[in-house]
N, CA, C and O atoms as a Tinker XYZ file with bonds, in Angstrom:
   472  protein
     1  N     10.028000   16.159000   17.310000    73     2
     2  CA    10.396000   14.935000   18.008000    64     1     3
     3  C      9.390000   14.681000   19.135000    63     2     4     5
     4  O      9.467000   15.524000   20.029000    81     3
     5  N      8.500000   13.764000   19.308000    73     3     6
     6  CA     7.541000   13.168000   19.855000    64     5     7
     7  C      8.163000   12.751000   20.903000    63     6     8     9
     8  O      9.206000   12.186000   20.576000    81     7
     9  N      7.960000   12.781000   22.225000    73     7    10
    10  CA     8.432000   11.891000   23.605000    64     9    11
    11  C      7.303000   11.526000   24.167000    63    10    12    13
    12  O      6.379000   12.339000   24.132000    81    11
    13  N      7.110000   10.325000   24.768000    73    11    14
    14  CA     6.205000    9.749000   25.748000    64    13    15
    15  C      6.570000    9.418000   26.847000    63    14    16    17
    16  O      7.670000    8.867000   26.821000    81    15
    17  N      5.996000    9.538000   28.107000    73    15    18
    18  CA     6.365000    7.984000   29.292000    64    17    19
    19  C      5.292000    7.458000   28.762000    63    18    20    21
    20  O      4.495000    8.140000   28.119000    81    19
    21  N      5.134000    6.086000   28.985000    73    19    22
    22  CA     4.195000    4.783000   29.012000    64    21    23
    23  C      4.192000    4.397000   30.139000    63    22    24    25
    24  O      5.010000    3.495000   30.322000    81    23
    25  N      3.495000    4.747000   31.193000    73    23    26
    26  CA     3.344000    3.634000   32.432000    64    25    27
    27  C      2.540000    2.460000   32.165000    63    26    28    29
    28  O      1.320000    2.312000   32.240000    81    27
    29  N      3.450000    1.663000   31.843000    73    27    30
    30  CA     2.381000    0.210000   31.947000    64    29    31
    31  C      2.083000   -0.554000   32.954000    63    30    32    33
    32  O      3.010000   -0.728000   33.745000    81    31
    33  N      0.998000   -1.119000   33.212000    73    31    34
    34  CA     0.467000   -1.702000   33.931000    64    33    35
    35  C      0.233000   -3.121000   33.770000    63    34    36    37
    36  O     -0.110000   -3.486000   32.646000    81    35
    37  N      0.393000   -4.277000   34.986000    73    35    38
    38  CA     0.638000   -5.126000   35.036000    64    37    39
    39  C     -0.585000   -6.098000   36.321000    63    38    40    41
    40  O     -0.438000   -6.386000   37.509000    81    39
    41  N     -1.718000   -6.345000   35.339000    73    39    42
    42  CA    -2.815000   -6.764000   36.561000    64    41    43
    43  C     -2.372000   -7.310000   37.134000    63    42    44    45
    44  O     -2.369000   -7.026000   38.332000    81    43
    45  N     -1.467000   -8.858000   36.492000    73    43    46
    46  CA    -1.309000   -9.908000   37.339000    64    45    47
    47  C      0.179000   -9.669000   38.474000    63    46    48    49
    48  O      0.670000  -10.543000   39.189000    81    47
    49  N      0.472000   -8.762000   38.390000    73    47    50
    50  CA     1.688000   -8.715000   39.114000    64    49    51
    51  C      1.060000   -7.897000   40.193000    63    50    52    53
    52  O      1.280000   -7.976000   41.402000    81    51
    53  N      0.154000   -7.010000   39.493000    73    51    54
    54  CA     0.306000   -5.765000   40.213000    64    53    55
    55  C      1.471000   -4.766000   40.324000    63    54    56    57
    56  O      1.808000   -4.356000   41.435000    81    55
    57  N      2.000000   -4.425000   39.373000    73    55    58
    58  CA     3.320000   -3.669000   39.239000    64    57    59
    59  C      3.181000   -3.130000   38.224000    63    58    60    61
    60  O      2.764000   -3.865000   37.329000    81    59
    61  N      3.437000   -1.666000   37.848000    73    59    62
    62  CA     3.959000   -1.037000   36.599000    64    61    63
    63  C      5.370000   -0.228000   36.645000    63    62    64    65
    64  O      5.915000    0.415000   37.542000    81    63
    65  N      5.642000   -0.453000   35.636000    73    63    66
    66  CA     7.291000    0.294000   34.501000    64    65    67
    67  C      6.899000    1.408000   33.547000    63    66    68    69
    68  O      6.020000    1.660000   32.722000    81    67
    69  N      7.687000    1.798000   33.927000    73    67    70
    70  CA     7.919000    3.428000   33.023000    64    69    71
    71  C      9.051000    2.994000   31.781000    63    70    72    73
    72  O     10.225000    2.624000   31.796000    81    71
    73  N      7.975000    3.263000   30.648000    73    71    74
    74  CA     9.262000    3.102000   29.520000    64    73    75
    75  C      9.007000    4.490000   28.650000    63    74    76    77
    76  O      7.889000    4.942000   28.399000    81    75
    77  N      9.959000    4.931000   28.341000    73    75    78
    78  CA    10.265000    6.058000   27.510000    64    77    79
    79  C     10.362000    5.561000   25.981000    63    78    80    81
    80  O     11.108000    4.795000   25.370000    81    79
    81  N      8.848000    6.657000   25.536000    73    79    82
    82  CA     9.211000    5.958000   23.808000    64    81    83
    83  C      9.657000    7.304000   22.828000    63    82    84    85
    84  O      9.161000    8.416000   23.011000    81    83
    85  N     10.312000    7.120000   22.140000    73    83    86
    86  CA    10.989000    8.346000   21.177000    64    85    87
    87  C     10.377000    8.222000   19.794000    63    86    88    89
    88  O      9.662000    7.239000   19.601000    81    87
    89  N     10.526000    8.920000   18.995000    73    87    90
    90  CA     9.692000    9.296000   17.487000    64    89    91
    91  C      9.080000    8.103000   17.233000    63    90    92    93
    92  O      7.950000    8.026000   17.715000    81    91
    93  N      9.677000    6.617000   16.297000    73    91    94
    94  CA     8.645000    5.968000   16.033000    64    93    95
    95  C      8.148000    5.280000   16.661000    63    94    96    97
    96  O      7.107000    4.905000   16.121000    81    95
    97  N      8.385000    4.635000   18.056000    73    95    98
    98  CA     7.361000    4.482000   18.860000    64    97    99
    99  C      6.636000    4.984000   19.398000    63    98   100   101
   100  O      5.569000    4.496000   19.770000    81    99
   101  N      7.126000    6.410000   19.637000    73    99   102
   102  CA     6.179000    7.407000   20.136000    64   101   103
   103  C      4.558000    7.993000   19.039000    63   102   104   105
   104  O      3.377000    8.338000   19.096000    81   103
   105  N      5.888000    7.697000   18.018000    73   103   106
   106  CA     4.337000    8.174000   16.650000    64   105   107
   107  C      3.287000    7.087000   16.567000    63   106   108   109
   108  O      2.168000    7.320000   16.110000    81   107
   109  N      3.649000    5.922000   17.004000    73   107   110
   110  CA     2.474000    5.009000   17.127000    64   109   111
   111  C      1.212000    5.462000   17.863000    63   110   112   113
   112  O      0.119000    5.435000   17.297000    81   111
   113  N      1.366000    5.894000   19.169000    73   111   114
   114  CA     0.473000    6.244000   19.592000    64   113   115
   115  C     -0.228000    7.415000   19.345000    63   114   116   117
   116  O     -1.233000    7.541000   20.044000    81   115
   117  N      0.043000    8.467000   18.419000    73   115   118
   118  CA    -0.693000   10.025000   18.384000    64   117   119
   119  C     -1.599000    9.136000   17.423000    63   118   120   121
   120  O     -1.354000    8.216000   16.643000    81   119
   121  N     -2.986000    9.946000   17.898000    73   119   122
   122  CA    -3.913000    9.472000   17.057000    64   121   123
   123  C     -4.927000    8.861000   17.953000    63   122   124   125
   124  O     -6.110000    9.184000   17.845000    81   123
   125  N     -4.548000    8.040000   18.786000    73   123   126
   126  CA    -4.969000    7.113000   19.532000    64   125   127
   127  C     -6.300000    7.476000   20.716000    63   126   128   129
   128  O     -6.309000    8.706000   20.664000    81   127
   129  N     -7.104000    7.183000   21.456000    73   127   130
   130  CA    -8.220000    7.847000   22.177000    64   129   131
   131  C     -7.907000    6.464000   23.710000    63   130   132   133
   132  O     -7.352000    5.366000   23.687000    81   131
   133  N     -8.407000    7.048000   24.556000    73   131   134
   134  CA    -8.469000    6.328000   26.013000    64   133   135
   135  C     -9.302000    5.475000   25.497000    63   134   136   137
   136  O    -10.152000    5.825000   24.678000    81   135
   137  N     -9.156000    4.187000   25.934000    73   135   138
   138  CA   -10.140000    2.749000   25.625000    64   137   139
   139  C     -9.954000    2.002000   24.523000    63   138   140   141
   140  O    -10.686000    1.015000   24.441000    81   139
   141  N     -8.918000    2.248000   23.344000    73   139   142
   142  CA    -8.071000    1.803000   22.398000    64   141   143
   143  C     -7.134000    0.579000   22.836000    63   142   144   145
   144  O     -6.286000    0.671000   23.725000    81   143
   145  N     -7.384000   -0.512000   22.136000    73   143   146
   146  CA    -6.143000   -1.618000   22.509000    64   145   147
   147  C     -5.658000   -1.408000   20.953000    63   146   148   149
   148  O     -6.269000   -1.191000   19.906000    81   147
   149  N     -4.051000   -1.604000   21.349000    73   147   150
   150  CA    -3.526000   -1.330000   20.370000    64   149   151
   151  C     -2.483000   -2.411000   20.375000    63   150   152   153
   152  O     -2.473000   -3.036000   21.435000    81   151
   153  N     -1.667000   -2.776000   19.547000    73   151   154
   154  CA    -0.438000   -4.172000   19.670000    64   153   155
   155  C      1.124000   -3.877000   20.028000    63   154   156   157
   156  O      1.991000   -3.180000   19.502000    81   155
   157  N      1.072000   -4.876000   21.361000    73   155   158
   158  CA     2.278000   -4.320000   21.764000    64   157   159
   159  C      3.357000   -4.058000   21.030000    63   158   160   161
   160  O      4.079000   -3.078000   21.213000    81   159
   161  N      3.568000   -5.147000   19.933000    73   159   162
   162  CA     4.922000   -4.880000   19.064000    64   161   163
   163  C      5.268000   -3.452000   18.528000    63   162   164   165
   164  O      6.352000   -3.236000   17.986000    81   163
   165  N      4.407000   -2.574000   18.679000    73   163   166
   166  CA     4.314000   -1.216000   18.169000    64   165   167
   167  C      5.502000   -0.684000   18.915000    63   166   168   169
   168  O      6.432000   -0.117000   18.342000    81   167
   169  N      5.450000   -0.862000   20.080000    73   167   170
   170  CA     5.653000   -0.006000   21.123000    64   169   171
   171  C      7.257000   -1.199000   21.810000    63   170   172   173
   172  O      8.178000   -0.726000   22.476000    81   171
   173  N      7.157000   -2.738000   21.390000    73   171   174
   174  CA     8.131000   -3.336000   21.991000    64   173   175
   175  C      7.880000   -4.012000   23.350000    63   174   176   177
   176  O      8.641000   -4.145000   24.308000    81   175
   177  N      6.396000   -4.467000   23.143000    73   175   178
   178  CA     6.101000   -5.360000   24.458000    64   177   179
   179  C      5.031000   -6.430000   24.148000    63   178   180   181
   180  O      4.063000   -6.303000   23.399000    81   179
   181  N      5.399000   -7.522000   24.881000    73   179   182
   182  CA     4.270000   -8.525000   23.933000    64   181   183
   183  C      3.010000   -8.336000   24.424000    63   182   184   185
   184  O      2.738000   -7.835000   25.514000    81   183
   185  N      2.075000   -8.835000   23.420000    73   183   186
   186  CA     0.400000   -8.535000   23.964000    64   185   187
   187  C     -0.328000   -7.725000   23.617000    63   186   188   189
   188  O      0.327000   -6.969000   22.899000    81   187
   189  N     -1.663000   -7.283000   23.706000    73   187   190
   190  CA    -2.128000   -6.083000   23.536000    64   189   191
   191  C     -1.753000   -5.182000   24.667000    63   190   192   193
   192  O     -0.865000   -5.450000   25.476000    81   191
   193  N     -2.409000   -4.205000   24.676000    73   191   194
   194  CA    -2.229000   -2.981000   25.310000    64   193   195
   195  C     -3.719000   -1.769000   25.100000    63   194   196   197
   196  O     -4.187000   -1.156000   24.140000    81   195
   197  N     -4.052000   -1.879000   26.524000    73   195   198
   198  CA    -5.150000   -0.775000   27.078000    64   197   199
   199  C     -4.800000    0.652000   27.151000    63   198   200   201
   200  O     -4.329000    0.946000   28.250000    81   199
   201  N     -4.878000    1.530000   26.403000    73   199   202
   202  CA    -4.874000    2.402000   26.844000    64   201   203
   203  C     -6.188000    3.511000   27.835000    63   202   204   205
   204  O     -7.357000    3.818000   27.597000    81   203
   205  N     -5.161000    3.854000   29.051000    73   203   206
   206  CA    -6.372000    3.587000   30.188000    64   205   207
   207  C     -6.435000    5.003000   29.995000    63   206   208   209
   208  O     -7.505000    5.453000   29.585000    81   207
   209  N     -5.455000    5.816000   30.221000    73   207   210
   210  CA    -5.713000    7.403000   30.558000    64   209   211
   211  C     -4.268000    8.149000   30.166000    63   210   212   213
   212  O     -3.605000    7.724000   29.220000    81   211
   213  N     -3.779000    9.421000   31.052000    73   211   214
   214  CA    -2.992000   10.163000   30.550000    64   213   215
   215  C     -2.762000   11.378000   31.194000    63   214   216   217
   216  O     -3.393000   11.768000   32.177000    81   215
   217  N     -1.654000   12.109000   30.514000    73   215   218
   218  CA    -1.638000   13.568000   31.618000    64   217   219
   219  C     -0.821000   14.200000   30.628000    63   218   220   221
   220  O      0.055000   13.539000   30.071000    81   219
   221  N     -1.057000   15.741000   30.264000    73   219   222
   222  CA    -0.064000   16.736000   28.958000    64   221   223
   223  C      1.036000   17.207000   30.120000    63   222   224   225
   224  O      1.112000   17.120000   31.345000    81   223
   225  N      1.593000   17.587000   29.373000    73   223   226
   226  CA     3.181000   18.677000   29.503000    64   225   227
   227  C      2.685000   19.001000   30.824000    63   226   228   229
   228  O      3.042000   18.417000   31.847000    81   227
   229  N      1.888000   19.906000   30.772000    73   227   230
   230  CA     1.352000   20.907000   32.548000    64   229   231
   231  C      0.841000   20.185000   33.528000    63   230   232   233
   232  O      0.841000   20.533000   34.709000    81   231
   233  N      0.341000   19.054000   33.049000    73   231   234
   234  CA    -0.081000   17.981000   33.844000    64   233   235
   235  C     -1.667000   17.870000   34.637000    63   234   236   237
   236  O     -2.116000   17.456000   35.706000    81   235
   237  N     -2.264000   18.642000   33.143000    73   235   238
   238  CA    -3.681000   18.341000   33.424000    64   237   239
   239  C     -3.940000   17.082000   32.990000    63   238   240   241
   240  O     -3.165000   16.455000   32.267000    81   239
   241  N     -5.297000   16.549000   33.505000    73   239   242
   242  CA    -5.264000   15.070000   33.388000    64   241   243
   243  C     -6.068000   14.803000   32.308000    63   242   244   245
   244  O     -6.786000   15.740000   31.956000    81   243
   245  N     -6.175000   13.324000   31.410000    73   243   246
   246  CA    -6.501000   13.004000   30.366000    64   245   247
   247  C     -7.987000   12.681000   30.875000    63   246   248   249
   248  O     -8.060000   12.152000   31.984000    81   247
   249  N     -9.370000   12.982000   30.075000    73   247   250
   250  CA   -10.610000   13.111000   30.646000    64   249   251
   251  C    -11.161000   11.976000   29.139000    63   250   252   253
   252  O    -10.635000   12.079000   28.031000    81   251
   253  N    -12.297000   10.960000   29.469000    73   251   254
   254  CA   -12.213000    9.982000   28.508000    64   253   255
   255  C    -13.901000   10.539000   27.788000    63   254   256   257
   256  O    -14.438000   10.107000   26.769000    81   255
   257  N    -14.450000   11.695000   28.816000    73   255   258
   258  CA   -15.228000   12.161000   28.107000    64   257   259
   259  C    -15.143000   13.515000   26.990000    63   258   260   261
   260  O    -16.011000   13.849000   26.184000    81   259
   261  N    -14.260000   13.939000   27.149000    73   259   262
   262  CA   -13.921000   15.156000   26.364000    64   261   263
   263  C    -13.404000   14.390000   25.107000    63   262   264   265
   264  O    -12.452000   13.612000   25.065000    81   263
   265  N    -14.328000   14.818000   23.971000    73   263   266
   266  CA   -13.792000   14.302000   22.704000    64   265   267
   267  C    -12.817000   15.311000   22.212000    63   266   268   269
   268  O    -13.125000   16.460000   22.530000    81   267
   269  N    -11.398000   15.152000   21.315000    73   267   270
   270  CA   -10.388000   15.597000   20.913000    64   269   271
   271  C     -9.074000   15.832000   21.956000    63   270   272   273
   272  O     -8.755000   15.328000   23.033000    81   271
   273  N     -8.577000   16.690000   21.222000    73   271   274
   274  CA    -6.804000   16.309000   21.656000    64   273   275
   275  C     -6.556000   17.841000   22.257000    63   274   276   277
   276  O     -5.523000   18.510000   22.289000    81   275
   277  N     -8.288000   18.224000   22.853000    73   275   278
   278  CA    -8.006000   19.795000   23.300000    64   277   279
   279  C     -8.111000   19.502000   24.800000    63   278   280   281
   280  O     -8.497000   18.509000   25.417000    81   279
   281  N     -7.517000   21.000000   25.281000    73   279   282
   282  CA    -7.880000   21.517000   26.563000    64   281   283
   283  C     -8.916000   22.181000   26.505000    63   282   284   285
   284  O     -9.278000   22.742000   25.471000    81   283
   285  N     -9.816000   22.238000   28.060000    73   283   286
   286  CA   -10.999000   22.078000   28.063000    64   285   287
   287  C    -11.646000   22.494000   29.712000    63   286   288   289
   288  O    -11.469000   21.688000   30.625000    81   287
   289  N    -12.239000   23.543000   29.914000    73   287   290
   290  CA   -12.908000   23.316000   31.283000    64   289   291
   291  C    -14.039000   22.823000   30.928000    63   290   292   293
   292  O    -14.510000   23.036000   29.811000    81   291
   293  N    -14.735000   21.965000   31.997000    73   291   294
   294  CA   -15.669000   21.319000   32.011000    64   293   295
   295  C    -16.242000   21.294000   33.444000    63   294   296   297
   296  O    -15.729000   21.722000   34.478000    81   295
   297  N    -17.558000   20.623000   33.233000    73   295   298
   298  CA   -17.724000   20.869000   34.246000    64   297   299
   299  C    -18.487000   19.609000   35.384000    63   298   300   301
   300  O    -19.645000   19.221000   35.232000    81   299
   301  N    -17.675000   19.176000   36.358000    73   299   302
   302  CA   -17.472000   17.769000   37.200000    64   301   303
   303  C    -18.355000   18.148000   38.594000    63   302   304   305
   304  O    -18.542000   19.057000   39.403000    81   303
   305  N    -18.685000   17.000000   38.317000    73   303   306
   306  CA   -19.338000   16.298000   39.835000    64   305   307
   307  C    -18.624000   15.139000   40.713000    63   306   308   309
   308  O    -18.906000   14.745000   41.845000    81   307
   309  N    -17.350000   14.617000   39.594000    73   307   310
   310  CA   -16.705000   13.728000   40.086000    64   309   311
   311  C    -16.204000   12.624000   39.066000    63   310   312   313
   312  O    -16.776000   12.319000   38.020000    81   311
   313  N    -15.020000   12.076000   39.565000    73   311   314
   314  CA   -14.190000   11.294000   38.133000    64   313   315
   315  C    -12.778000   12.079000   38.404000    63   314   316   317
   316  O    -12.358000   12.748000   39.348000    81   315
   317  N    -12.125000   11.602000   36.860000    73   315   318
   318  CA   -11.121000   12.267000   36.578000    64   317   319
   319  C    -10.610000   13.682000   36.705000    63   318   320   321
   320  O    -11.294000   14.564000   36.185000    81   319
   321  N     -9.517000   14.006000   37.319000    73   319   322
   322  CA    -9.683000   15.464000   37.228000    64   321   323
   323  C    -10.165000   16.287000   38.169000    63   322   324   325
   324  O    -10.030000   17.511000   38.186000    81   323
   325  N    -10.754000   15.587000   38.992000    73   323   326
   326  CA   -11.543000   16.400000   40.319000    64   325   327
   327  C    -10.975000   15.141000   41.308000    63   326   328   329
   328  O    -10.899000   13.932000   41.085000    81   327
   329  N    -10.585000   16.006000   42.581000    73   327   330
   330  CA   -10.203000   15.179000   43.747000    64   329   331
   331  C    -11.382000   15.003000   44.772000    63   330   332   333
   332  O    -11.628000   13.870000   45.186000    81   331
   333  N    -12.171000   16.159000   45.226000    73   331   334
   334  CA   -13.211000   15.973000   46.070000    64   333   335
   335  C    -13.911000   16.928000   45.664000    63   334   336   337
   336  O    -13.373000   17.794000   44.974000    81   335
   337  N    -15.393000   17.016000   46.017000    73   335   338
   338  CA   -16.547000   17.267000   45.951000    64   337   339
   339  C    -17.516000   17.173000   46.914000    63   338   340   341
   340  O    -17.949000   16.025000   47.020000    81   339
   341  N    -18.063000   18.063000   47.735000    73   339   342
   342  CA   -19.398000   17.892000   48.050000    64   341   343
   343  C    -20.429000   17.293000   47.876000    63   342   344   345
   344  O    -20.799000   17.782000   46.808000    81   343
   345  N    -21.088000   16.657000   48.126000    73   343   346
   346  CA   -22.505000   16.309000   47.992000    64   345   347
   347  C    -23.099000   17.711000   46.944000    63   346   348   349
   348  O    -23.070000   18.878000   47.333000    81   347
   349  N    -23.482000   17.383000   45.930000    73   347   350
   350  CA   -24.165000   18.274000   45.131000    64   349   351
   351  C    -23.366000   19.746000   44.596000    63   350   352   353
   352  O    -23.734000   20.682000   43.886000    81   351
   353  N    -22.424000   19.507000   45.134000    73   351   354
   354  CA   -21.202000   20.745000   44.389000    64   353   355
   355  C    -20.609000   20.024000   42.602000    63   354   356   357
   356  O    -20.392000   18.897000   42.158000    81   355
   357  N    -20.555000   21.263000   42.124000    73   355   358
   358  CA   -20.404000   21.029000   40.870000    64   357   359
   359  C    -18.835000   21.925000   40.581000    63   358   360   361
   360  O    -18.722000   22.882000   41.347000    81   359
   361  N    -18.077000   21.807000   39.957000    73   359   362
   362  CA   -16.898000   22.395000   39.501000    64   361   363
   363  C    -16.219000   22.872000   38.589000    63   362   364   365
   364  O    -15.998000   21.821000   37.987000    81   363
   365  N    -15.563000   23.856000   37.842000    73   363   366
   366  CA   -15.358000   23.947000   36.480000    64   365   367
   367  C    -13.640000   23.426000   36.615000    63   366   368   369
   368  O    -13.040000   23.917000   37.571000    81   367
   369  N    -13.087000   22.755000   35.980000    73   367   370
   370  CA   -11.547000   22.262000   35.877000    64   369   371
   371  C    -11.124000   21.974000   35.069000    63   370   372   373
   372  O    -11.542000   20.823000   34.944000    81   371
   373  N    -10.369000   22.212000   34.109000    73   371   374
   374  CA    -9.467000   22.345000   33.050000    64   373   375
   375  C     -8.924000   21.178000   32.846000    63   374   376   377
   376  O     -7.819000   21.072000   33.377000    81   375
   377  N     -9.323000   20.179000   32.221000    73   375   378
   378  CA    -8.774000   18.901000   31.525000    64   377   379
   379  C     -8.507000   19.005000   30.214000    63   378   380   381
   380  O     -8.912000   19.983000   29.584000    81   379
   381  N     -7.687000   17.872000   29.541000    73   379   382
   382  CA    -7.484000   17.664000   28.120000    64   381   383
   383  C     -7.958000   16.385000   27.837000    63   382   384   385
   384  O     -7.917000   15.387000   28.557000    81   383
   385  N     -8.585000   16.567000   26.285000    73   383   386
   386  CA    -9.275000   15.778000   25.718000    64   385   387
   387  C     -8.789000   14.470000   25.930000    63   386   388   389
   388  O     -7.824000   14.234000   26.658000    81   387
   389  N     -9.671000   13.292000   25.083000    73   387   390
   390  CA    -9.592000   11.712000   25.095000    64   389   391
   391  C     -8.443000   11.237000   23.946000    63   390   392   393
   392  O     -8.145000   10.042000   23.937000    81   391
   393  N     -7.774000   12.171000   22.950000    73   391   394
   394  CA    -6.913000   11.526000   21.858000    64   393   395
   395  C     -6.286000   12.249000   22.394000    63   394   396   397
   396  O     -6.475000   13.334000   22.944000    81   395
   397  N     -4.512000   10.854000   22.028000    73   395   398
   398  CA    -3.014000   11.309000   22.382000    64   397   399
   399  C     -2.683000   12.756000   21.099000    63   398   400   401
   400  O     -3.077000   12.818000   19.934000    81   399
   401  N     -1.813000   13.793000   21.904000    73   399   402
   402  CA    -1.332000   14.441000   20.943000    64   401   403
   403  C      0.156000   14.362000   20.913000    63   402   404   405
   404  O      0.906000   13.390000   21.001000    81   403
   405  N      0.338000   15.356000   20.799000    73   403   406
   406  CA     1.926000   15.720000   20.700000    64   405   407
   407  C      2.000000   16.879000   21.757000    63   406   408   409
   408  O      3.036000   17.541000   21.702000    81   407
   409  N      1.312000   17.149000   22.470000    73   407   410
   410  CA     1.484000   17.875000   23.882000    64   409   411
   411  C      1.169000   16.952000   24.838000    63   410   412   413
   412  O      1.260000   17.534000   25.919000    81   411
   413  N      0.742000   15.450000   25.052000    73   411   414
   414  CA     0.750000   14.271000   26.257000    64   413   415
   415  C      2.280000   13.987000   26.478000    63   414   416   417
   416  O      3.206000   13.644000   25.743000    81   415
   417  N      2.130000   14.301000   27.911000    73   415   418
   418  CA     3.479000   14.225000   28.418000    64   417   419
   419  C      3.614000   12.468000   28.957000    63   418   420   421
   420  O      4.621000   11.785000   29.144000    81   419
   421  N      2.412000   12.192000   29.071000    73   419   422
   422  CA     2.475000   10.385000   29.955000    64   421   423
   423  C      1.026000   10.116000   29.852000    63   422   424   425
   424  O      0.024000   10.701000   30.264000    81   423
   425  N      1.324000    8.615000   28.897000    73   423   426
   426  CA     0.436000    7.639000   28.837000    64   425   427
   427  C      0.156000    6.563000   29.910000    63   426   428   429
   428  O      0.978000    5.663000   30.085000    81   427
   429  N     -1.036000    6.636000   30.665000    73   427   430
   430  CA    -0.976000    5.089000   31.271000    64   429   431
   431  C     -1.858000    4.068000   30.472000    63   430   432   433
   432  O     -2.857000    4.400000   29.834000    81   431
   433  N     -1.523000    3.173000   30.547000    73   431   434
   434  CA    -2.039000    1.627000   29.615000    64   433   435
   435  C     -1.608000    0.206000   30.820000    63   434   436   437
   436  O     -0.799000   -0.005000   31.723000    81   435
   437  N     -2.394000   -0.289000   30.332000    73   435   438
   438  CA    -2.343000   -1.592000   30.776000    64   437   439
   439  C     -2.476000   -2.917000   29.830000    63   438   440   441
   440  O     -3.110000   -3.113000   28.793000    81   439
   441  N     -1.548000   -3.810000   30.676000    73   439   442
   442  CA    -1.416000   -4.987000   29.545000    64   441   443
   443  C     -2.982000   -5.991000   29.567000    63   442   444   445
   444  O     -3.505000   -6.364000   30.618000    81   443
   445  N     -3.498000   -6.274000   28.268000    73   443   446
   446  CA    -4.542000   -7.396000   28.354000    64   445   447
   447  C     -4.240000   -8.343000   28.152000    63   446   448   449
   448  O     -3.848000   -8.516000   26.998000    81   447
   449  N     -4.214000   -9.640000   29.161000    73   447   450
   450  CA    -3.998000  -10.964000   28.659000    64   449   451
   451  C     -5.035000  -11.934000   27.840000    63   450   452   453
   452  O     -6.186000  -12.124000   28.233000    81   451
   453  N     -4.601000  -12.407000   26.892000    73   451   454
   454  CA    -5.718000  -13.448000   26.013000    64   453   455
   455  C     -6.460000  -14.444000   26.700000    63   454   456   457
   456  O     -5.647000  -15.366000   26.770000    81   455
   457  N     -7.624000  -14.869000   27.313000    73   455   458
   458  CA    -8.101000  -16.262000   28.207000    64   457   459
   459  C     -8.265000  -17.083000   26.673000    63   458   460   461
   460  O     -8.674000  -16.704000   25.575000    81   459
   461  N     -7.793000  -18.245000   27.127000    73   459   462
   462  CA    -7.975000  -19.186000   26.489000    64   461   463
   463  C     -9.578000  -19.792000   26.507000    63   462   464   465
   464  O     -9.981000  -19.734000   27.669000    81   463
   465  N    -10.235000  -20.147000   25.931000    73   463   466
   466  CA   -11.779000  -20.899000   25.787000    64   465   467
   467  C    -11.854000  -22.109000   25.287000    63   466   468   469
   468  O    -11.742000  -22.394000   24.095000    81   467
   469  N    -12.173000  -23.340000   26.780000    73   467   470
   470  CA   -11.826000  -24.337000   26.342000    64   469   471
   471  C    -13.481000  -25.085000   25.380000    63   470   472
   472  O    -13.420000  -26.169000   24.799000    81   471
């Protein structure tokens, strides 16, 4: 049994909601990689949908350069996953890959609106 949070995000409001998705909405998303728009109806919201980033069970954070659905030290100068840094300090920190698994405890995404082109 698959569980997600979805924090979605809301440019024009500036506000996001936490929705909880269970097996088949939740199975929509495994598979999926950071930078994926995918369709809201999947999931039960109109529009597309960004998926921006993420965090597993332990609550290491979702890294959009690490390819796969692994954990991973790597090694940062800055970004995701690292809070501060030195000038020229380098770090090793334990992130998980760019695709959703079935160990992502919370998805964040954001909604894309369509511009019209007149």
């Amino acid at each position: 049994m698959v569980q997600f949070k979805l924090v979605l995000s809301d440019p024009k409001t500036a506000k996001s909601q936490v929705i909880e998705l269970k097996d088949a909405a939740a199975q929509a998303l495994i598979g999926k990689k950071i930078g994926d728009v995918i369709d809201g109806s999947l999931i039960g919201v109109e529009g597309k949908i960004l998926i921006t980033g993420g965090s597993d069970k332990a609550g290491f954070p979702m890294r959009q350069d690490v390819h796969g659905g692994v954990k991973k030290y790597v090694l940062l100068t800055k970004g995701t996953g690292l809070r501060k840094a030195s000038k020229g300090e380098k770090i090793r920190k334990l992130v998980r890959g760019n695709i959703i698994t079935d160990e992502i405890f919370q998805v964040n995404a954001k909604i894309l609106y369509e511009t019209k082109d007149k």
